[in-house]
C-alpha positions in Angstrom: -5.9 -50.3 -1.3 -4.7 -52.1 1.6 -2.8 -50.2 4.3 -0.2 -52.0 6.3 -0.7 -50.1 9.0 -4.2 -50.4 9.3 -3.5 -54.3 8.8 -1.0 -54.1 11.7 -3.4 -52.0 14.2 -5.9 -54.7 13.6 -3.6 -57.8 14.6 -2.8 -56.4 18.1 -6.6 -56.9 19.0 -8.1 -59.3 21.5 -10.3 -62.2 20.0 -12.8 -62.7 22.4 -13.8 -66.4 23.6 -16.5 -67.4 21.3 -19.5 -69.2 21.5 -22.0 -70.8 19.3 -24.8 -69.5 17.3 -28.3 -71.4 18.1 -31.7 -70.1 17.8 -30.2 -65.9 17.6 -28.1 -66.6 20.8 -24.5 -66.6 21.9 -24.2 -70.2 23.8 -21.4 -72.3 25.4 -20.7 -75.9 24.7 -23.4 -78.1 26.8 -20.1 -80.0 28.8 -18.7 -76.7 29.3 -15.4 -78.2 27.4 -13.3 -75.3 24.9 -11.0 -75.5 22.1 -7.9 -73.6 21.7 -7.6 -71.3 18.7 -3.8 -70.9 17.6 -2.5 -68.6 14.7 -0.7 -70.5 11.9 1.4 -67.2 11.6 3.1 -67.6 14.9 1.6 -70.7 16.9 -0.2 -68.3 19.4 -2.9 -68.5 21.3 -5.7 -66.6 19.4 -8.6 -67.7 21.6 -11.1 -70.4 22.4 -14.3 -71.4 21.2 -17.0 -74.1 22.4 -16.0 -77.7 22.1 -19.9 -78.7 20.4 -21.3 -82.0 21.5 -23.9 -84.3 20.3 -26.4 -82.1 22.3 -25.5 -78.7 20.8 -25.8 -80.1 17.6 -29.2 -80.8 18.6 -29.9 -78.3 19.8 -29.0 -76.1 16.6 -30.9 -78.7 15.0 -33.8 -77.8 16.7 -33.8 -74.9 16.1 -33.4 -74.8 12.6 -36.0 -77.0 12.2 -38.7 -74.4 14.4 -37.5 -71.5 12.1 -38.5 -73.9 9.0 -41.9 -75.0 10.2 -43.1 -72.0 11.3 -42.0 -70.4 8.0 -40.5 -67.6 9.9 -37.9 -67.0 7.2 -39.3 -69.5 4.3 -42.7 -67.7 4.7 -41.4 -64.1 3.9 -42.3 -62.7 0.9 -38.9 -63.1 -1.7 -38.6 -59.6 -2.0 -38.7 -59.1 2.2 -35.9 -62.2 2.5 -33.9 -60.4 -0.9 -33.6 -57.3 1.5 -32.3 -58.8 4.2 -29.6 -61.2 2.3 -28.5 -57.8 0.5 -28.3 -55.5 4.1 -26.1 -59.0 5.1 -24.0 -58.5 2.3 -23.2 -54.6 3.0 -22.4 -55.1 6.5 -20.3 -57.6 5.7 -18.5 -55.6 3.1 -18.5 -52.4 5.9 -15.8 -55.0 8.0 -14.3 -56.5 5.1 -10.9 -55.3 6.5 -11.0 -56.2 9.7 -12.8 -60.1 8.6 -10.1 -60.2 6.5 -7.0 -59.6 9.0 -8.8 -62.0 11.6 -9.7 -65.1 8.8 -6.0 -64.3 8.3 -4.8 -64.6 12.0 -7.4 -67.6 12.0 -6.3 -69.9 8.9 -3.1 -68.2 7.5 -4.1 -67.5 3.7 -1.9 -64.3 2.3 -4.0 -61.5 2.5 -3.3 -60.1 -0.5 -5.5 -63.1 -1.7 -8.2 -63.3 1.4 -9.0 -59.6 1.0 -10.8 -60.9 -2.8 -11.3 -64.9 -2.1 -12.4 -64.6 1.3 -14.5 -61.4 2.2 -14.7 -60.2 -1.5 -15.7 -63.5 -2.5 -18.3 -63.7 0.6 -20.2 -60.6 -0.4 -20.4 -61.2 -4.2 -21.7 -64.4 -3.5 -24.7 -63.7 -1.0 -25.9 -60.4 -3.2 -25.9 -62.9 -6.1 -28.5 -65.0 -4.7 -29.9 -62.3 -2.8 -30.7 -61.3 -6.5 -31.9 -64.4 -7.8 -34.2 -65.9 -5.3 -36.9 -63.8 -6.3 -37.0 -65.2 -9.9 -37.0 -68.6 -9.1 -40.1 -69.5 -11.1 -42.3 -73.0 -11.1 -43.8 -74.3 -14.1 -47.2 -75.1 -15.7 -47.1 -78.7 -17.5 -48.1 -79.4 -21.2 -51.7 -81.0 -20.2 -55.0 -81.3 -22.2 -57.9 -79.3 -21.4 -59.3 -81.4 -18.3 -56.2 -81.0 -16.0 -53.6 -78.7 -15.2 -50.4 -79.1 -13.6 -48.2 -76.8 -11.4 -44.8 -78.0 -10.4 -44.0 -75.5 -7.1 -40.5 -75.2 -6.2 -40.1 -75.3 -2.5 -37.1 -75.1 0.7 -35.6 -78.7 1.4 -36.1 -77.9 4.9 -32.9 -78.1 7.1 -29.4 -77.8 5.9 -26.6 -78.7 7.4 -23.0 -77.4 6.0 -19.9 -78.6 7.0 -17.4 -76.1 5.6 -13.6 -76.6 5.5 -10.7 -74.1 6.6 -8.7 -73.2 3.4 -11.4 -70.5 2.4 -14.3 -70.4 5.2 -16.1 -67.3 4.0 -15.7 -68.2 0.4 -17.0 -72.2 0.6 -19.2 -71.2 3.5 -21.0 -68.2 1.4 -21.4 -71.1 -1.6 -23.1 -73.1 0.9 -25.1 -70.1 2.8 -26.1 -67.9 0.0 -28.2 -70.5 -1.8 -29.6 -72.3 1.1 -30.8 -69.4 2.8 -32.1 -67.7 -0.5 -34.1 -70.8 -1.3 -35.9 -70.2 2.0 -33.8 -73.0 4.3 -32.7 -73.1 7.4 -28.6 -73.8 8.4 -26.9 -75.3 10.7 -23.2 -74.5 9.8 -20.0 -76.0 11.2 -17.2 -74.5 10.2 -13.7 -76.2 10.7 -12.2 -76.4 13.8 -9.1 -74.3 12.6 -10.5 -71.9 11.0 -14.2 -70.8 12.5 -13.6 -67.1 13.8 -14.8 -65.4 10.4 -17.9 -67.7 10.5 -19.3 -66.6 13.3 -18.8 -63.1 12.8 -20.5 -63.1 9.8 -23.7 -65.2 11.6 -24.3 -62.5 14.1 -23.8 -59.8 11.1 -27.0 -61.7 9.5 -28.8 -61.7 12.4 -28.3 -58.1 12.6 -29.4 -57.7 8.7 -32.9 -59.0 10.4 -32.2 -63.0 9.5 -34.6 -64.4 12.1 -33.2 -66.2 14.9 -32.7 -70.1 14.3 -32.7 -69.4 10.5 -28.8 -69.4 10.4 -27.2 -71.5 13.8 -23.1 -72.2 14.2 -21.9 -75.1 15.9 -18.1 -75.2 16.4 -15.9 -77.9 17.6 -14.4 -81.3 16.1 -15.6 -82.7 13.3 -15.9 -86.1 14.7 -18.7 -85.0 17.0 -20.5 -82.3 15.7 -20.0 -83.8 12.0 -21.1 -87.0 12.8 -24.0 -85.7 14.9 -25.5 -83.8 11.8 -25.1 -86.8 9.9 -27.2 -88.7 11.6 -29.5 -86.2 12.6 -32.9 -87.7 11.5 -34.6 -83.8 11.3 -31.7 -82.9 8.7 -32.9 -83.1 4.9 -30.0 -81.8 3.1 -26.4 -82.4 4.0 -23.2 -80.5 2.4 -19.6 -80.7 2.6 -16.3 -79.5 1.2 -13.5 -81.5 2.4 -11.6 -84.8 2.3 -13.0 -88.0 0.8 -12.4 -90.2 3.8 -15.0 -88.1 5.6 -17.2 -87.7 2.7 -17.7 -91.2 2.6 -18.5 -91.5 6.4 -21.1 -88.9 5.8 -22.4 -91.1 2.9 -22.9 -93.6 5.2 -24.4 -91.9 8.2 -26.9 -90.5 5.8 -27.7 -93.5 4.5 -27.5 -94.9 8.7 -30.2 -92.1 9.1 -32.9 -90.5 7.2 -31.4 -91.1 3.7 -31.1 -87.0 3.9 -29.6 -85.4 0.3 -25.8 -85.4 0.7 -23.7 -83.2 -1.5 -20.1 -83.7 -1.3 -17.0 -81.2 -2.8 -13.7 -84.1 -2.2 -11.3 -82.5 -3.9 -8.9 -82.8 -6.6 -5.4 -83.9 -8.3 -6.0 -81.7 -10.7 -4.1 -81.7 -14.2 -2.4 -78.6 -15.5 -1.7 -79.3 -19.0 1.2 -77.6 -21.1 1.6 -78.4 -25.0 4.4 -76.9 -27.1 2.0 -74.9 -28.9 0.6 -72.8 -26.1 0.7 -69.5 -26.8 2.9 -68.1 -24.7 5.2 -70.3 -22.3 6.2 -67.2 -19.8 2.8 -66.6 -19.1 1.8 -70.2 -19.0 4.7 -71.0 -16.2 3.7 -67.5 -14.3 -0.1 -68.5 -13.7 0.6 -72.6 -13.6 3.3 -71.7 -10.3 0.3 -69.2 -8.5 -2.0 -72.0 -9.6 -0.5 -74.1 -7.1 1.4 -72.5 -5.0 -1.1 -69.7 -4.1 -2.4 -70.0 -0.3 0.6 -72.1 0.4 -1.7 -75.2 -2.0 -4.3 -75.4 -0.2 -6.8 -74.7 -2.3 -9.0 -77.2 -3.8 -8.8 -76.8 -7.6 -4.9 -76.4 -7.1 -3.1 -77.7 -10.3 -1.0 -79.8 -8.6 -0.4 -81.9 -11.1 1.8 -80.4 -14.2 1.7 -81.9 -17.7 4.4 -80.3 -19.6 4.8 -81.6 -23.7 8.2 -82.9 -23.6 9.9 -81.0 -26.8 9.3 -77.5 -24.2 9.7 -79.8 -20.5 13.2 -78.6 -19.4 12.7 -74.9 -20.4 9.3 -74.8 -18.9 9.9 -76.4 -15.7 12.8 -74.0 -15.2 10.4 -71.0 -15.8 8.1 -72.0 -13.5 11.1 -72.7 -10.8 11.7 -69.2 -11.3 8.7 -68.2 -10.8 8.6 -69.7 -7.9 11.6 -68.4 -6.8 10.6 -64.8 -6.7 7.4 -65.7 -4.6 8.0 -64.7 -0.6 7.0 -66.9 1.7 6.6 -65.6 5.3 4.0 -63.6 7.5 0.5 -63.3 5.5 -0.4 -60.2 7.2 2.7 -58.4 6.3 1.9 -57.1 2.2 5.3 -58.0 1.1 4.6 -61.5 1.3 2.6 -63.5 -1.6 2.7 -66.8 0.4 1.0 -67.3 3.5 1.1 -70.4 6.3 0.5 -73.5 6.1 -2.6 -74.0 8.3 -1.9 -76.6 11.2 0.8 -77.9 11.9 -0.3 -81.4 10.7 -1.0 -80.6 7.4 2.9 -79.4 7.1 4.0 -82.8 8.5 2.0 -84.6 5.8 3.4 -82.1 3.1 6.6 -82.9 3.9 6.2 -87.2 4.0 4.8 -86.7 0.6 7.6 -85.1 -0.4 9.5 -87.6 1.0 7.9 -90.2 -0.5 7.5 -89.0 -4.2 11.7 -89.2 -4.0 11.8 -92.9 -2.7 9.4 -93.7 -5.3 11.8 -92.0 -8.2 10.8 -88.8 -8.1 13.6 -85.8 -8.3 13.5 -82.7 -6.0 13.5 -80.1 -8.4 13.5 -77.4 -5.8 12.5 -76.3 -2.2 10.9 -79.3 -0.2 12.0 -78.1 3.4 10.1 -76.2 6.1 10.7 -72.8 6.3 10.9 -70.2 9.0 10.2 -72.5 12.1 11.9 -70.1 14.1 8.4 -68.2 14.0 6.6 -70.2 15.5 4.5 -70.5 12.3 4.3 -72.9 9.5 5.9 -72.0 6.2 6.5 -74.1 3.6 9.0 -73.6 0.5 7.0 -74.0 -2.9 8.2 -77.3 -4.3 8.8 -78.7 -7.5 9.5 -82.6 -8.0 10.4 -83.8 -11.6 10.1 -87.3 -13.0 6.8 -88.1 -11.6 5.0 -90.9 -12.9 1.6 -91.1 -13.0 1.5 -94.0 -10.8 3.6 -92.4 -8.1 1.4 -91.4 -5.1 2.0 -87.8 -5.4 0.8 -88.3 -8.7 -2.6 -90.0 -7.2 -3.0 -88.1 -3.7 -4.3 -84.7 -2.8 -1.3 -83.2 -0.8 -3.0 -80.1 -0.1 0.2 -78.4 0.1 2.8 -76.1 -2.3 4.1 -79.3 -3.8 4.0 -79.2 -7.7 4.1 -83.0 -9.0 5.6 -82.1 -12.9 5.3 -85.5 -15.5 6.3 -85.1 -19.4 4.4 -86.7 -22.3 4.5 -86.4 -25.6 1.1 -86.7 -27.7 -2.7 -85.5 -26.9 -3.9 -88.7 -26.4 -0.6 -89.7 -23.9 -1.7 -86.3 -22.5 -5.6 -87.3 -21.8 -4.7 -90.6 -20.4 -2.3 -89.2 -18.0 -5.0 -86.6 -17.3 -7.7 -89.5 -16.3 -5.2 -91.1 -14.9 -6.5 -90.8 -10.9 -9.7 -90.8 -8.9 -10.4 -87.2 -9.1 -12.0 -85.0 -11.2 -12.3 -81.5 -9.9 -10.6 -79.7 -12.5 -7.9 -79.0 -15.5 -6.5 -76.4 -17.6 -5.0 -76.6 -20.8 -2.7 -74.5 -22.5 -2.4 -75.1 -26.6 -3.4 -72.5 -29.4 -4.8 -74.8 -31.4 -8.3 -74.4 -31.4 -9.7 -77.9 -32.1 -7.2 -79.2 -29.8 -8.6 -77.2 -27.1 -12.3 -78.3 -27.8 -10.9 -81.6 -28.0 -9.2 -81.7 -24.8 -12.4 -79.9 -23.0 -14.4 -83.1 -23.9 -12.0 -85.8 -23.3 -10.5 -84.7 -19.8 -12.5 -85.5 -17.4 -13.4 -82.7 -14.8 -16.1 -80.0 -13.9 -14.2 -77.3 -14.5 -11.9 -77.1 -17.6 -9.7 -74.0 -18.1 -7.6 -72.9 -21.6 -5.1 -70.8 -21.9 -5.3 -69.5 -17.7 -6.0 -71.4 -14.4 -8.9 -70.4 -12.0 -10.5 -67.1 -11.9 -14.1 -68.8 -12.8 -16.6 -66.3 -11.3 -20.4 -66.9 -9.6 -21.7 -67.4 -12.8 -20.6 -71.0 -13.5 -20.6 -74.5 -11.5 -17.9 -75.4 -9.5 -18.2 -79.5 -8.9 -16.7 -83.3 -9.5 -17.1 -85.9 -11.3 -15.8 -89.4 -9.9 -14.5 -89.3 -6.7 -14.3 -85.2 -6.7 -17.8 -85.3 -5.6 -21.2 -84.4 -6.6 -23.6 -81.1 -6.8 -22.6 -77.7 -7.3 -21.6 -75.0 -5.2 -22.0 -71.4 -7.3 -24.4 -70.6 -10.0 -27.8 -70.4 -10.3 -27.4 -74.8 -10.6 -26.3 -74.5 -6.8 -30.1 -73.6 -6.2 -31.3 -77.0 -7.2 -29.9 -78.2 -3.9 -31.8 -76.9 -1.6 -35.2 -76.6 -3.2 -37.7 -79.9 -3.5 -40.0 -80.4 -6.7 -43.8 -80.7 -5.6 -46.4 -81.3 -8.3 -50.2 -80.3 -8.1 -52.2 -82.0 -10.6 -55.8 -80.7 -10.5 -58.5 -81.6 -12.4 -60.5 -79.2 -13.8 
């Protein structure tokens, strides 16, 4: 149970500067250069942390690549590297609180949700592949009787994982916990808005026992330490959760480089589908308006795209408009509020041009649209509903990445599944019918990894999370995630 008090002691604290992670030590940037870390909640000053550069990113790499080829951490017997990903996990969890109320001060998520999809999420993830890496088996081939073959599954090698801020402990743990339980090493950069949580946790594995160089942080701007893991030529696995016009670049520096495995999570304009027949429309409009407008949108699965059958359209809009209505938007530390900030201030200027835009190309604000409590300091956003969206319209097309709900009518299953298809992504759906077969039907034809009925999100660490088209490739969670950080080798011996 969450004390506001507690919550409120914890927010008066200094944040100490930071410094990288390389090779089990606390290091400053190699030009000396910081970043300022400012709260979404207020605009203040949090701190500063090193501005990386080309070097430190070698440096990390380095590093990494030591702890690999001496097998300092690959070479330890499953059950040794199972303890210490476990001990990780439960020092974690002994600071959830105070991770969570500094990810909070960091990147502005409500804590109501980071408390479960930051920290929560974080420490259920790692002791799930704590758990599994010591059942990762190889195989014996099919052979006659003068041969036999092995296949071994071994560590990739070096991983590097660039890491977004809407959920840094939950994506960075997706990245982390099968990496290091496959027996790689990590370099990790974490956004420059949002890398306080990040580090903490790196010197908490350190003190679980992970040996040093085994997990290295490299803050700073993308465009330098990004690109300079990209083209490393000592990286063999590259993974990212972001925007497709930096997934692409990191295609393209892989391909510049060592042709190193690149997985990439792009994002999503993902369809919420309503039919007449769902089976209940009030629960339907409350999960559909938290399925969006949860952590102020910016969460990559949001269902940002609402596809409401049009004999139920006017009714069900309104229900989620009051839905949305009753959420409070304001200070995400205080427990009274169920929407947080809006990261950067960038990201609200780009919120609002899309909202802008969606009415110049026909669209109809529904309701909110407008920034909110600017008196703050902080950046708030009202949840907004446009109507009349097409699925041309670029709000229809585009990833906003904000609490702006783009709502289109149709009227059969197959208007439905072409609207659905409609754009570039394919991250995921829901669909709301109580037709059975219809709901089977609409699993295979709508193209996504992830395909809910009758609810939106709340897929645990048991299944995949990944894209199809431009949504990406791989899989972060589940045992599948493993697959990306472990190389095939076959011995063929004759006998």
């Amino acid at each position: 149970m969450l004390d506001q008090s507690a919550i409120d002691d914890l927010r008066q604290r200094d944040v100490p500067p930071q410094s990288h992670i390389i090779d089990g030590r606390k290091v400053a940037s190699a030009s000396g250069e910081v970043l300022e870390v400012r709260s979404p909640i207020d605009g203040a000053r949090l701190t500063t942390m090193p501005a990386g550069t080309q070097e430190d990113a070698d440096r990390a790499v380095a590093a990494a690549r030591r702890a690999f080829e001496d097998r300092r951490w690959a070479g330890m017997a499953p059950a040794a590297r199972k303890k210490v990903l476990l001990k990780w996990a439960d020092l974690i969890e002994a600071e959830a609180l105070e991770l969570t109320v500094l990810g909070v001060r960091d990147n502005g998520t409500e804590i109501g949700m980071a408390i479960k999809a930051e920290v929560g999420s974080a420490v259920g993830t790692i002791r799930y592949y704590a758990e599994a890496l010591d059942k990762i088996y190889g195989e014996i081939a099919p052979t006659g009787d003068d041969a036999l073959g092995l296949v071994h599954k071994e560590p990739a090698g070096v991983v590097a994982a660039i890491v977004p801020w809407n959920f840094p402990l939950m994506i960075g743990a997706w990245k982390l916990g099968p990496a290091l339980a496959a027996g790689c090493s990590v370099v990790l950069k974490p956004a420059e808005s949002a890398s306080l949580t990040l580090l903490r946790i790196a010197e908490l594995a350190q003190e679980a026992g992970l040996p040093p160089g085994a997990l290295n942080v490299v803050t700073g701007k993308g465009s330098v330490v990004g690109e300079a893991l990209a083209t490393s030529m000592d990286v063999d696995v590259l993974v990212f959760t972001g925007s497709g016009k930096v997934g692409r670049r990191l295609l393209e520096n892989a391909g510049r480089s060592n042709l190193k495995r690149v997985y990439l999570e792009l994002g999503g304009k993902s369809p919420n589908i309503v039919f007449d027949d769902a089976p209940n429309l009030a629960e339907a409009a409350q999960v559909s308006a938290m399925g969006i407008f949860r952590n102020s949108g910016q969460v990559c699965v949001a269902g940002s795209r609402l596809l409401v059958q049009r004999g139920v359209h006017d009714d069900f809009v309104a229900m989620v408009a009051e839905a949305a209505e009753k959420l409070r938007v304001g200070d995400p530390l205080d427990l009274g509020n169920q929407i947080g900030a809006v990261n950067n201030p960038d990201q609200l200027e780009q919120n609002l041009r899309f909202v802008e835009v969606a009415q110049e190309e026909g669209g109809e604000l529904y309701r909110g649209g407008r920034r909110i409590l600017e008196e703050t300091g902080g950046y708030y956003m009202e949840p907004t509903i446009l109507t009349g969206v097409q699925p041309q319209h670029t709000v229809a097309q585009q990833e906003v990445f904000g609490p702006v709900l783009a709502v289109t009518p149709f009227e059969t299953e197959e208007e439905a599944v072409r609207i659905a298809n409609s754009t570039d992504y394919g991250l995921a759906a829901a669909v709301w019918t109580g037709d059975l077969g219809r709901a089977h039907r609409m699993v295979r034809a709508v193209r996504a990894g992830v395909v809910h009925v009758n609810t939106y999100g709340g897929a645990d660490i048991t299944v995949p999370l990944g894209g199809v088209k431009q949504s990406g490739n791989g899989h972060d969670k589940s045992l599948h995630a493993l697959d990306k950080y472990l190389d095939l080798k076959t011995a063929w011996i004759k006998l």
